[in-house]
py3Dmol code that shows the C-alpha trace and the ligand (Angstrom):
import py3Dmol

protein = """\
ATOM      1  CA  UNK A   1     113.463  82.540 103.244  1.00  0.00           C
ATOM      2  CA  UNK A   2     110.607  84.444 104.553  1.00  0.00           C
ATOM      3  CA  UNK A   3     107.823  85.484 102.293  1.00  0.00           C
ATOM      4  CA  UNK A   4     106.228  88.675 103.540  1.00  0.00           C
ATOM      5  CA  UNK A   5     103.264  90.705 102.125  1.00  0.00           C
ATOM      6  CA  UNK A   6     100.795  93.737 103.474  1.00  0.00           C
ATOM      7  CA  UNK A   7      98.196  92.507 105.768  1.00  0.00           C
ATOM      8  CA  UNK A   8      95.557  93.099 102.930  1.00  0.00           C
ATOM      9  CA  UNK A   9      97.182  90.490 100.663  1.00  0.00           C
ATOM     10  CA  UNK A  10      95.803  87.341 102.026  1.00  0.00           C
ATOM     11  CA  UNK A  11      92.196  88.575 101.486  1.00  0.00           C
ATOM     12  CA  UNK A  12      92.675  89.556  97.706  1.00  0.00           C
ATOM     13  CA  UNK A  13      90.214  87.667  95.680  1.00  0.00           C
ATOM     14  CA  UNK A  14      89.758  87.652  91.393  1.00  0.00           C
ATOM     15  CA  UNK A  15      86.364  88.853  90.891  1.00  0.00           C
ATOM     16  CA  UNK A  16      86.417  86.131  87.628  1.00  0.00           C
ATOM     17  CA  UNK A  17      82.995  86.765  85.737  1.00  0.00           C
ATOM     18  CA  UNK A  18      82.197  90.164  88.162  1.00  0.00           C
ATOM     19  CA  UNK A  19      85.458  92.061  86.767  1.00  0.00           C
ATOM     20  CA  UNK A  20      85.085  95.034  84.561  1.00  0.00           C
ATOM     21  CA  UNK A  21      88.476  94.877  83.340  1.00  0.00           C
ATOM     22  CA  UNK A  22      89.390  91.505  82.934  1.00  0.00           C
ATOM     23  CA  UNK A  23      93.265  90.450  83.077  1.00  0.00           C
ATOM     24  CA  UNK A  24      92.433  87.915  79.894  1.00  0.00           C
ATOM     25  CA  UNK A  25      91.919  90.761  77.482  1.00  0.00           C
ATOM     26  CA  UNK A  26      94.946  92.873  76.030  1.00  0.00           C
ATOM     27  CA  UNK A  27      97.968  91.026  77.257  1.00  0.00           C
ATOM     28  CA  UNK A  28     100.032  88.562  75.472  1.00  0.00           C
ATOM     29  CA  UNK A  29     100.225  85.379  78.045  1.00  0.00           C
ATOM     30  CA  UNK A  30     103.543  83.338  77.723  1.00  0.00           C
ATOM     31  CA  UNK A  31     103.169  79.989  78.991  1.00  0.00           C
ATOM     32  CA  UNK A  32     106.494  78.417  81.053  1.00  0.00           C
ATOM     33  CA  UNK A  33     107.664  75.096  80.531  1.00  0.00           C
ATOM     34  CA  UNK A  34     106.114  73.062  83.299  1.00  0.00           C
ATOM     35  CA  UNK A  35     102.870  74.195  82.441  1.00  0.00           C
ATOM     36  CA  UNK A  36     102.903  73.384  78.332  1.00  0.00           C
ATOM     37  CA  UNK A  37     103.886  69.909  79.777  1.00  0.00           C
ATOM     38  CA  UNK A  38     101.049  69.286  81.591  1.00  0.00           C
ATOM     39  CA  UNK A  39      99.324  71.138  78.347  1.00  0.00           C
ATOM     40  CA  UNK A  40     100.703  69.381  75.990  1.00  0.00           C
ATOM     41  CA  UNK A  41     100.127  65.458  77.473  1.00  0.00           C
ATOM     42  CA  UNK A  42      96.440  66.374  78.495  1.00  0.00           C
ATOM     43  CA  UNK A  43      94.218  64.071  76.771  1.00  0.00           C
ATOM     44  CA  UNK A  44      90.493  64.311  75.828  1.00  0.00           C
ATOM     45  CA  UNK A  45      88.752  67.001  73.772  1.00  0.00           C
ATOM     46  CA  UNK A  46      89.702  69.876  75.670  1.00  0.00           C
ATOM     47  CA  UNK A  47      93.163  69.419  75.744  1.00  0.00           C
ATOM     48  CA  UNK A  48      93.116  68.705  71.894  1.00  0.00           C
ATOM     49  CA  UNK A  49      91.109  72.489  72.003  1.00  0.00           C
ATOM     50  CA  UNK A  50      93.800  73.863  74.787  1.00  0.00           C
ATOM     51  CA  UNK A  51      97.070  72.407  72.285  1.00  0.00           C
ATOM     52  CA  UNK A  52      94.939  74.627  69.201  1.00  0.00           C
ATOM     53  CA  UNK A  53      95.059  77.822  71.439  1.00  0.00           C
ATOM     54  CA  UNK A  54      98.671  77.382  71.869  1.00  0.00           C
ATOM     55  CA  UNK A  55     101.331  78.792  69.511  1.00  0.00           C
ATOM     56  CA  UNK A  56     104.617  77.649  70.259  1.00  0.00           C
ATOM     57  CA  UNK A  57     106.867  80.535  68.708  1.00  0.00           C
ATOM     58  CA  UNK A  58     108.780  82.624  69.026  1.00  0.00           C
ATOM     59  CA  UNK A  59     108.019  81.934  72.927  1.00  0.00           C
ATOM     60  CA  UNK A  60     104.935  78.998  73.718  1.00  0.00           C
ATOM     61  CA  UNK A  61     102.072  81.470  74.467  1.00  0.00           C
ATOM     62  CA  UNK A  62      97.995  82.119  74.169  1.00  0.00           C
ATOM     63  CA  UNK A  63      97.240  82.606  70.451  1.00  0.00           C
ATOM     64  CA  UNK A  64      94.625  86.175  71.390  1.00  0.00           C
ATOM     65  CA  UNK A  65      91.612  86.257  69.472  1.00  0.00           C
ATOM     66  CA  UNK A  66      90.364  89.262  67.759  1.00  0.00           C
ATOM     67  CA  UNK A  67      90.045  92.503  70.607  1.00  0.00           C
ATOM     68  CA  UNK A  68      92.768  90.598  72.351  1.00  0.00           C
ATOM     69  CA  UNK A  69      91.189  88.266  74.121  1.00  0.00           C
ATOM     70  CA  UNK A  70      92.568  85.102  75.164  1.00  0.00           C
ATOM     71  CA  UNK A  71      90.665  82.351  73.641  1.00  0.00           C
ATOM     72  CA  UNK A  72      90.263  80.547  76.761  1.00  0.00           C
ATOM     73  CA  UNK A  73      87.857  83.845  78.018  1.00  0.00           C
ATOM     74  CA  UNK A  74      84.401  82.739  78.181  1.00  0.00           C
ATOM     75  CA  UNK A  75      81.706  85.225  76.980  1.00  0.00           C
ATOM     76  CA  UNK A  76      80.114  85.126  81.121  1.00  0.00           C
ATOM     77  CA  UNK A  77      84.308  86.517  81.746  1.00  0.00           C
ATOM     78  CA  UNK A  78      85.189  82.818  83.317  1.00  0.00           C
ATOM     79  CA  UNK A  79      88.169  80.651  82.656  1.00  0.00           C
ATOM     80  CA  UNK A  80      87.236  77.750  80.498  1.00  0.00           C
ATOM     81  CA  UNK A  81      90.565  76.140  81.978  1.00  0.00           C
ATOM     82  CA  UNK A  82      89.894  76.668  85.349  1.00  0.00           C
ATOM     83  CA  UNK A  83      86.070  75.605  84.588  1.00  0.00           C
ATOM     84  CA  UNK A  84      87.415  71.861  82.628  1.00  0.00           C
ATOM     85  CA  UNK A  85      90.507  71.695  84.924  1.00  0.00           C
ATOM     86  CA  UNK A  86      90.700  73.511  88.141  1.00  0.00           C
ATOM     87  CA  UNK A  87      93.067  77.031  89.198  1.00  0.00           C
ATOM     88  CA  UNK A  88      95.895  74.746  89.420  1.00  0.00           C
ATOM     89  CA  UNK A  89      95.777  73.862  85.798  1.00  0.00           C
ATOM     90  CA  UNK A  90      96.537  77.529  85.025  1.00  0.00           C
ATOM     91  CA  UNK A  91     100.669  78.624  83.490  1.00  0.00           C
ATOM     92  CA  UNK A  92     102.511  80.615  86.263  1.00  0.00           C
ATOM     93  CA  UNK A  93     101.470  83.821  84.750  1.00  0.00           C
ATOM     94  CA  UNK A  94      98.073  83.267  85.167  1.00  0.00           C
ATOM     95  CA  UNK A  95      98.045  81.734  88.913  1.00  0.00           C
ATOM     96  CA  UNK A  96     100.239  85.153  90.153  1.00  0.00           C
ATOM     97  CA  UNK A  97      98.583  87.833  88.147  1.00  0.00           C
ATOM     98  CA  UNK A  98      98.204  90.355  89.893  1.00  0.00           C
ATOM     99  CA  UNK A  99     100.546  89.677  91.920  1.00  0.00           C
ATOM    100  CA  UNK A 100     104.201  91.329  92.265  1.00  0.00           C
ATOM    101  CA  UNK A 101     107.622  90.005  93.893  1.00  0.00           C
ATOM    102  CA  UNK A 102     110.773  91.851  95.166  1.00  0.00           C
ATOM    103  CA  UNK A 103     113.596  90.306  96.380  1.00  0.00           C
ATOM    104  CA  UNK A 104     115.991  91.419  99.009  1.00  0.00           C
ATOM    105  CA  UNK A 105     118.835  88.989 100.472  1.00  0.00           C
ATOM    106  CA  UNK A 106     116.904  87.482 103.153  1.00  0.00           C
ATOM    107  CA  UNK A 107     113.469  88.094 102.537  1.00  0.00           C
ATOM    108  CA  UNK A 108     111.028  88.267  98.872  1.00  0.00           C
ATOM    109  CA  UNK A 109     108.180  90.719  99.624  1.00  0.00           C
ATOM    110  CA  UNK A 110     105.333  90.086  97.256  1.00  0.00           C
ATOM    111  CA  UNK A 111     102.256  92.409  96.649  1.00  0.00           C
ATOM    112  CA  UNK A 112      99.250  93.493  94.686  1.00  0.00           C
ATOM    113  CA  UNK A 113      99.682  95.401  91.687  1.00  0.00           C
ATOM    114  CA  UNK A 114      97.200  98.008  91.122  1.00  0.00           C
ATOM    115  CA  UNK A 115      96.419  97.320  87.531  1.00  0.00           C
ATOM    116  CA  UNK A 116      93.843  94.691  88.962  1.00  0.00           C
ATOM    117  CA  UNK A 117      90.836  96.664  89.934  1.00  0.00           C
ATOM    118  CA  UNK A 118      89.900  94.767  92.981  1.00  0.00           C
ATOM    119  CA  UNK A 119      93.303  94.609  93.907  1.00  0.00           C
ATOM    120  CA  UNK A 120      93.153  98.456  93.593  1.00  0.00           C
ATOM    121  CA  UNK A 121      89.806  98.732  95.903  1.00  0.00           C
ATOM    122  CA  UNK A 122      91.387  96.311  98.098  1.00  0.00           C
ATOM    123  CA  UNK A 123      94.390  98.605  98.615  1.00  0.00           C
ATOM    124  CA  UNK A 124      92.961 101.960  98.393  1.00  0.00           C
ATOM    125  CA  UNK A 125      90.337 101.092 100.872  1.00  0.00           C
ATOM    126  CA  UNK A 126      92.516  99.890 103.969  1.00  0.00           C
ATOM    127  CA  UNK A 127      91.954 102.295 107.150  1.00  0.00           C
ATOM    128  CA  UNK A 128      95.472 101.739 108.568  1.00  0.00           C
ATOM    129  CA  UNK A 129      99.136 102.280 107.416  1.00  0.00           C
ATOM    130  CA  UNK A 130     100.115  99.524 104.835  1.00  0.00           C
ATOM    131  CA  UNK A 131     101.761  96.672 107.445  1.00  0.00           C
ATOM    132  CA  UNK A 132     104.115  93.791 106.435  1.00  0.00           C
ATOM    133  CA  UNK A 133     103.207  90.111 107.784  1.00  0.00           C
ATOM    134  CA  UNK A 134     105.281  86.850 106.900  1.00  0.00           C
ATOM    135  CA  UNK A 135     102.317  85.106 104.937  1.00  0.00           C
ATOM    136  CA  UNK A 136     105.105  81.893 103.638  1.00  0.00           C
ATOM    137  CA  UNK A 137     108.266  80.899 103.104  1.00  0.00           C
ATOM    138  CA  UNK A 138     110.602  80.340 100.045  1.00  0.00           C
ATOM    139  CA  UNK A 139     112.666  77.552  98.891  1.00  0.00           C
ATOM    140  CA  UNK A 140     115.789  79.646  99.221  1.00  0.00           C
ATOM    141  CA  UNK A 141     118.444  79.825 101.674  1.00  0.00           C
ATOM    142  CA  UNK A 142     117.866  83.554 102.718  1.00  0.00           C
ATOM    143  CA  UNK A 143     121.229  85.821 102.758  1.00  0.00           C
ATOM    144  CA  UNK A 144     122.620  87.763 104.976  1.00  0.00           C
ATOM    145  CA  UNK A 145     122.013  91.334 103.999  1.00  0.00           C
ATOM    146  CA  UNK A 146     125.127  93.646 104.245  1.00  0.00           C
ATOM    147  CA  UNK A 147     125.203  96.949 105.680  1.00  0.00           C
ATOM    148  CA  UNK A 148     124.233  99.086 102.076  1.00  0.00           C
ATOM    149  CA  UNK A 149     121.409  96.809 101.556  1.00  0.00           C
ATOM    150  CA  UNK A 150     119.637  97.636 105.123  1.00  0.00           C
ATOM    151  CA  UNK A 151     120.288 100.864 104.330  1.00  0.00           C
ATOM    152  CA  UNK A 152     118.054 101.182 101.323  1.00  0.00           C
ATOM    153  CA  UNK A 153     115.406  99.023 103.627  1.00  0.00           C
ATOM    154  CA  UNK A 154     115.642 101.521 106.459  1.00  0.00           C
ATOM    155  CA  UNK A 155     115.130 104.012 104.063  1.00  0.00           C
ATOM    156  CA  UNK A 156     112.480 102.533 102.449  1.00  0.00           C
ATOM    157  CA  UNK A 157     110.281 101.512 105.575  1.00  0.00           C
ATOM    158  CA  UNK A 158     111.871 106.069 106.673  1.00  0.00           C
ATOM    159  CA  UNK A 159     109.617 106.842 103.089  1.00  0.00           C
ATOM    160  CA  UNK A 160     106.552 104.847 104.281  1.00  0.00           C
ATOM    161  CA  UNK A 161     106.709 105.786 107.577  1.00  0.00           C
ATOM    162  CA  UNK A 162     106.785 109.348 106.582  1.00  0.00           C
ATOM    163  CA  UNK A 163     103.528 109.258 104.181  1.00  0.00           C
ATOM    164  CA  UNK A 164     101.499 112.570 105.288  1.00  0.00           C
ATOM    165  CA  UNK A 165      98.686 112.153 103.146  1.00  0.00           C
ATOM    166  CA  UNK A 166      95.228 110.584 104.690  1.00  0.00           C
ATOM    167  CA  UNK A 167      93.355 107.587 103.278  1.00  0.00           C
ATOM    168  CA  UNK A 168      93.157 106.716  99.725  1.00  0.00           C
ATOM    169  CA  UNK A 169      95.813 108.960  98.647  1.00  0.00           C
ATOM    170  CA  UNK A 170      98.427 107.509 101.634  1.00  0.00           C
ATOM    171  CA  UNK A 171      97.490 104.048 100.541  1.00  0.00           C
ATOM    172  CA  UNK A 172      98.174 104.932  97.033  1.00  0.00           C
ATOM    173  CA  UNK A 173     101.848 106.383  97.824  1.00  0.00           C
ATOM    174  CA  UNK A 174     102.509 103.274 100.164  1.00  0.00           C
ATOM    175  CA  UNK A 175     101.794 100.385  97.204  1.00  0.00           C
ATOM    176  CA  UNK A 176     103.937 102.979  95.367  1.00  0.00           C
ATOM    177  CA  UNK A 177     106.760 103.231  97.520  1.00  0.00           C
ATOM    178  CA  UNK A 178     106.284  99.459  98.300  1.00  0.00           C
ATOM    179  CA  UNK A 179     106.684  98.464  94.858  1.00  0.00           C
ATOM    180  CA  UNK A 180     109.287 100.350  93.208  1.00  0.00           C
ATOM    181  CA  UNK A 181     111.607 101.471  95.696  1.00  0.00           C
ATOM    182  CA  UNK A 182     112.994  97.655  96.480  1.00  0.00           C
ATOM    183  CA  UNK A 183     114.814  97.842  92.893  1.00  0.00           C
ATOM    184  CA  UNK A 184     116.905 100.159  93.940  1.00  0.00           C
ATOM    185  CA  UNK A 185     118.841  97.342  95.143  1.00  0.00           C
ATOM    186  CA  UNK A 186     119.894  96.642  91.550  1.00  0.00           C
ATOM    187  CA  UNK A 187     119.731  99.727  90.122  1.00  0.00           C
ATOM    188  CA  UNK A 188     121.003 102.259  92.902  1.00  0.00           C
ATOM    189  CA  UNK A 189     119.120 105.295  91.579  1.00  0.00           C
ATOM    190  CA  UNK A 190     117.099 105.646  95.106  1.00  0.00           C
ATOM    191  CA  UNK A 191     116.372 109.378  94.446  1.00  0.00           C
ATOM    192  CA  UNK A 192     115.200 108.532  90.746  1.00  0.00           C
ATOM    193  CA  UNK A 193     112.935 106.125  92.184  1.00  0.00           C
ATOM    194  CA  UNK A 194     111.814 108.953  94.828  1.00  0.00           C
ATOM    195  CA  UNK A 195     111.286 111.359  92.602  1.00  0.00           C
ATOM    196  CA  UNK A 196     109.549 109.205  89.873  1.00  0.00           C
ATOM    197  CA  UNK A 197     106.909 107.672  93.250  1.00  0.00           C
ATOM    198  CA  UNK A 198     106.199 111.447  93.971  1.00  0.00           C
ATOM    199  CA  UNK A 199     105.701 112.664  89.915  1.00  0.00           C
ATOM    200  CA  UNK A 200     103.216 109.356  89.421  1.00  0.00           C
ATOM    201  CA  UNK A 201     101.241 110.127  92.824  1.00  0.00           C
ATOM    202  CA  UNK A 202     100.749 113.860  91.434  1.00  0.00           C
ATOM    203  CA  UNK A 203      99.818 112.627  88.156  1.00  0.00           C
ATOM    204  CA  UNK A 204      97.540 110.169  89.566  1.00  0.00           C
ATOM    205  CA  UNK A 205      95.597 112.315  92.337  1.00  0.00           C
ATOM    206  CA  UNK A 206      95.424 115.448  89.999  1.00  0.00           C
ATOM    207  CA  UNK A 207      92.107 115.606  89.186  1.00  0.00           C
ATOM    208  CA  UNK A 208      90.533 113.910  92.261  1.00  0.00           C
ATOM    209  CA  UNK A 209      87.947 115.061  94.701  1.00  0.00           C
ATOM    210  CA  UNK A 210      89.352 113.668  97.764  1.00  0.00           C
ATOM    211  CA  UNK A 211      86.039 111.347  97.841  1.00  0.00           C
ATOM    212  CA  UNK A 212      85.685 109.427  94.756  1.00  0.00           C
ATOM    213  CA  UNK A 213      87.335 106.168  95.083  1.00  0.00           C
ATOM    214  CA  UNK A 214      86.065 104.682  92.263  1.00  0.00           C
ATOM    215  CA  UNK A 215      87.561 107.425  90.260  1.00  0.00           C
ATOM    216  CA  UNK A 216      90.372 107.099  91.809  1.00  0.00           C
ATOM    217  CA  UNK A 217      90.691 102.822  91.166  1.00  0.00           C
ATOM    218  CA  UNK A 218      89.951 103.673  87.672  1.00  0.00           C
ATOM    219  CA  UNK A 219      92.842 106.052  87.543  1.00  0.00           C
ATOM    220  CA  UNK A 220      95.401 104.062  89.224  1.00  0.00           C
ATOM    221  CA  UNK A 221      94.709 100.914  87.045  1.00  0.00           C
ATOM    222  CA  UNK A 222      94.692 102.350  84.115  1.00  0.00           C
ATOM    223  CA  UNK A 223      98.140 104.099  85.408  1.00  0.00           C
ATOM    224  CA  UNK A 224      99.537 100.698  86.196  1.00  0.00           C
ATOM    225  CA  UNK A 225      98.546  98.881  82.791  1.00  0.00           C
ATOM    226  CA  UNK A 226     100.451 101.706  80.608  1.00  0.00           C
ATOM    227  CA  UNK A 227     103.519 102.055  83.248  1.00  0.00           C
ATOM    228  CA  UNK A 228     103.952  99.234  85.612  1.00  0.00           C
ATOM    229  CA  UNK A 229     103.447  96.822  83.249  1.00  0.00           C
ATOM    230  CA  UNK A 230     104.911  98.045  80.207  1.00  0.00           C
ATOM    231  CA  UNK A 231     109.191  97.812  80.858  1.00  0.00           C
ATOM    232  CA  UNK A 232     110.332 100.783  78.344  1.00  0.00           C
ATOM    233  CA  UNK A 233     107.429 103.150  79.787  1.00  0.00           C
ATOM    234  CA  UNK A 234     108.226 102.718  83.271  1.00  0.00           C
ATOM    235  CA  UNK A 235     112.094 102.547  83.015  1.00  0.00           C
ATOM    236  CA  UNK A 236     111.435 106.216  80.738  1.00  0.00           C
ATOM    237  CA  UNK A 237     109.458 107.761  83.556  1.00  0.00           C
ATOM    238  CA  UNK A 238     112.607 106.504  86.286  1.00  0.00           C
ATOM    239  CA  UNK A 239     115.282 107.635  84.151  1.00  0.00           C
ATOM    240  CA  UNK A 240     113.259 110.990  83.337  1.00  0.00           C
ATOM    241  CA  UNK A 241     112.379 111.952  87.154  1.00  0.00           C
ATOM    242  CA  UNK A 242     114.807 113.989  87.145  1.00  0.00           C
TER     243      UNK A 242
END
"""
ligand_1 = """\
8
SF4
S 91.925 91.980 86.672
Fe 91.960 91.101 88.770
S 89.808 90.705 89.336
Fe 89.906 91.036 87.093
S 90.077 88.975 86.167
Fe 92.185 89.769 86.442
S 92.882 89.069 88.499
Fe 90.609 88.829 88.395
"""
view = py3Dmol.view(width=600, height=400)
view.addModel(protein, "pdb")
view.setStyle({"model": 0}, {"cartoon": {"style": "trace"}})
view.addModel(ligand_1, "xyz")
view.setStyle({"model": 1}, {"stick": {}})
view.zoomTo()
view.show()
């Protein structure tokens, strides 16, 4: 089925050694089966030192070193796996951070999540309403969608299209919108969702000059670290917009 993204996706780059907040500190990184394969029959010296980074309970993952960093961070911020072996060496986690996917019946629209800081600049600084383009296509048979289901989307695309704010702050309630509307379709609690998008834009822009973008990427990242990414923190801010 089709793979769509906004228009700004394709050009998203990881800064590597340039990034101020780098993904490889502060998260736990699982690695999934077809990657501690590859790990675990690589031969030579580095794979002996990847297998020693590598604990295998109670999920196979990247034994952090102290201040959370994963031990395969370099001190100049590069990836000593992707410097030995290449980017296609790295676990799935890795290769789609920062990426995000939702999946409707017939389509999976993927995105940028905002607790990347370049993904944040990249989003915050488009000049034109966020815009959907088919960048791929997925293995899977796409679906029919039935007549609840393109509902929610014609609702959904309704809430973007209706976005009265002007540059950074539109762009902010767009990736918003974009993200964590779609899971409605398993949830059904659309005007949760709604309300929850509008209380994390206030909470977000309050504060802002209207100008400082920097500000503002710093804001939103840190916003998607502690929510987005964190399950129980973002499923207590849906089930308390109330
Ligand atoms: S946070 Fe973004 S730019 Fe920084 S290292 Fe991770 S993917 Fe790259």
């Amino acid at each position: 089925m089709k793979v769509m993204a906004p228009d700004y996706y394709p050009a998203f780059r990881c800064t590597a050694g340039a990034c101020r907040h780098t993904c490889c500190e502060g998260w736990e990184i699982d690695i999934d089966d077809e990657a501690l394969a590859r790990y675990q029959a690589m031969d030579g010296e580095f794979g002996e030192r990847l297998r020693n980074c590598i604990a295998l309970q109670p999920e196979p993952h990247f034994e952090l070193l102290p201040g959370e960093r994963c031990p395969l961070l370099r001190a100049d911020g590069l990836c000593d796996l992707i410097a030995e072996k290449g980017e296609e060496s790295l676990c799935q986690i890795c290769r789609d951070h920062p990426r995000f996917r939702n999946y409707w019946s017939d389509r999976v629209e993927t995105g940028l999540g905002m607790a990347c800081e370049e993904a944040a600049r990249l989003i915050l600084s488009a000049d034109h309403p966020i815009r959907l383009i088919q960048i791929g296509e997925d293995a899977e048979e796409p679906e029919e969608p039935d007549e609840e289901e393109l509902a929610l989307r014609a609702r959904r695309d309704r809430l973007l299209a209706e976005v009265k704010e002007t540059g950074p702050a539109a762009r902010l309630k767009e990736y918003l919108i974009y993200r964590h509307f779609a899971d409605t379709l398993y949830d059904g609690r659309p005007e949760e969702r709604i309300r929850f998008i509008e209380k994390a834009c206030g909470e977000i822009l309050a504060g802002w000059d209207g100008r400082d973008v920097p500000w503002l990427i710093e804001r939103v990242r840190v916003f998607s670290n502690e929510v987005e990414y964190d399950d129980e923190a973002l499923e207590k801010r849906i089930a308390g917009a109330q």
